[in-house]
C-alpha positions as CSV (number, residue, x, y, z in Angstrom):
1,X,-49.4,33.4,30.9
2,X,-48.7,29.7,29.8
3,X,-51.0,27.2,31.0
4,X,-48.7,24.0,32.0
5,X,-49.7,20.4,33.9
6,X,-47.7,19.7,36.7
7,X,-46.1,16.5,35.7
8,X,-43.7,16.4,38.4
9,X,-43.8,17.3,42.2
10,X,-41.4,14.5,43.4
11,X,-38.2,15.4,45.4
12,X,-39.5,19.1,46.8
13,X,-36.6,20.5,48.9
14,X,-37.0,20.8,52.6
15,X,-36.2,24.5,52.3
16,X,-39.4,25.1,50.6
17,X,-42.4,25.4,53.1
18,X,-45.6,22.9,51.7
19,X,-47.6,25.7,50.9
20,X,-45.6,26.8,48.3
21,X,-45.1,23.6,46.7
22,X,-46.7,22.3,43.4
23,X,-49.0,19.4,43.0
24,X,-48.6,17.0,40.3
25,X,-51.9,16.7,37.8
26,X,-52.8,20.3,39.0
27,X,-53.0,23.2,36.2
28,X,-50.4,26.2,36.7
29,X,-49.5,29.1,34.7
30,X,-46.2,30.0,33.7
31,X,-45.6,34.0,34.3
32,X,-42.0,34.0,33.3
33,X,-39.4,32.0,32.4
34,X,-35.7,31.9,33.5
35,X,-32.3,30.2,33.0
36,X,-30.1,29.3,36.0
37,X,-26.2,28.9,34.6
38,X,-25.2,27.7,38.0
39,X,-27.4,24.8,37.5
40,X,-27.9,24.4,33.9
41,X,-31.4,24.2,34.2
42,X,-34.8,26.4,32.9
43,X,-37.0,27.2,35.9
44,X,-40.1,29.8,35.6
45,X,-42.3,31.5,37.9
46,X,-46.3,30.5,37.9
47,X,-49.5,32.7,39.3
48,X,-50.8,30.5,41.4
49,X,-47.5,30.3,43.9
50,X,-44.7,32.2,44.6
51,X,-41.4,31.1,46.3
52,X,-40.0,33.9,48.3
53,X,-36.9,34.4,51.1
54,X,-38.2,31.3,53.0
55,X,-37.5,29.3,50.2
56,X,-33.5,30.6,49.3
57,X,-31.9,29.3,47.4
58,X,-35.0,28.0,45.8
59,X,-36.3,31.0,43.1
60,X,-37.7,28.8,40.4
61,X,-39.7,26.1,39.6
62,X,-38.1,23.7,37.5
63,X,-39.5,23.7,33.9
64,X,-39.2,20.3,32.9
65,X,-41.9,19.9,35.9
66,X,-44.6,21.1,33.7
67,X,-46.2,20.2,30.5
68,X,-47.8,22.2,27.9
69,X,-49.7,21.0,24.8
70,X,-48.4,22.0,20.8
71,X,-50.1,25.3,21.1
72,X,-48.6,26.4,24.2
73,X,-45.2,25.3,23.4
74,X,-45.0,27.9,20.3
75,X,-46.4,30.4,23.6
76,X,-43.8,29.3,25.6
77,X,-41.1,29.7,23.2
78,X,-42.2,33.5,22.9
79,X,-42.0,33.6,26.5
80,X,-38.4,32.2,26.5
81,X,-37.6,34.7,23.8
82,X,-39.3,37.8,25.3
83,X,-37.8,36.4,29.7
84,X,-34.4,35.5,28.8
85,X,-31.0,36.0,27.5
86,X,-31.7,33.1,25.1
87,X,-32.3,34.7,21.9
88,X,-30.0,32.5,19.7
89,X,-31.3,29.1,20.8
90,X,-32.1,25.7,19.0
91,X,-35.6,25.5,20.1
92,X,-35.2,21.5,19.8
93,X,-31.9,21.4,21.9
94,X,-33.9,23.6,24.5
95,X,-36.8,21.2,24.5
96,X,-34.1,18.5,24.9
97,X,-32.6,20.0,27.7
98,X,-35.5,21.0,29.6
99,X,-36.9,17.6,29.3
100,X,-39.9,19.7,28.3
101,X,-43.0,17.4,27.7
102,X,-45.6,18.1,25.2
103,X,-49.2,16.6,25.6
104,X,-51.8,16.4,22.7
């Protein structure tokens, strides 16, 4: 598990219920992480909440809604490694991508 700061909780879908939504400046921990080629865009799963069928076609959280500090990015990029397809990646175009932030 990742620990990550919700950074961003703005523009939650309607078709996932409150309860189930994150809270900007609230800690979270990333459980896995995933890539949606549809959409282009990194999303993970956290402990604390889970979307489930009440949430289709919501399965993810976006990524680039969290940030981590220096020493959980290098966790994080494990995580990538060990969760997804994207074993022959530029970690700095992911971070790019992702719009991943990285606090001190």
């Amino acid at each position: 598990m990742i620990e990550a700061l919700c950074i961003d909780s703005s523009n939650k879908p309607k078709e996932i219920p409150l309860g189930k939504w994150i809270q900007k400046g609230y800690i979270y921990h990333i459980t896995h992480v995933y890539y949606h080629k549809e959409q282009g865009i990194q999303g993970c799963d956290l402990k604390e909440v889970h979307l489930g069928e009440e949430s289709k076609p919501y399965e993810t959280y976006r990524l680039n809604r969290f940030a981590v500090t220096k020493d959980n990015l290098l966790k994080l990029i494990e995580m990538i490694k060990d969760c997804s397809e994207l074993n022959d990646f530029d970690v700095q175009e992911l971070i790019k991508e992702s719009e991943l932030v990285v606090k001190d």
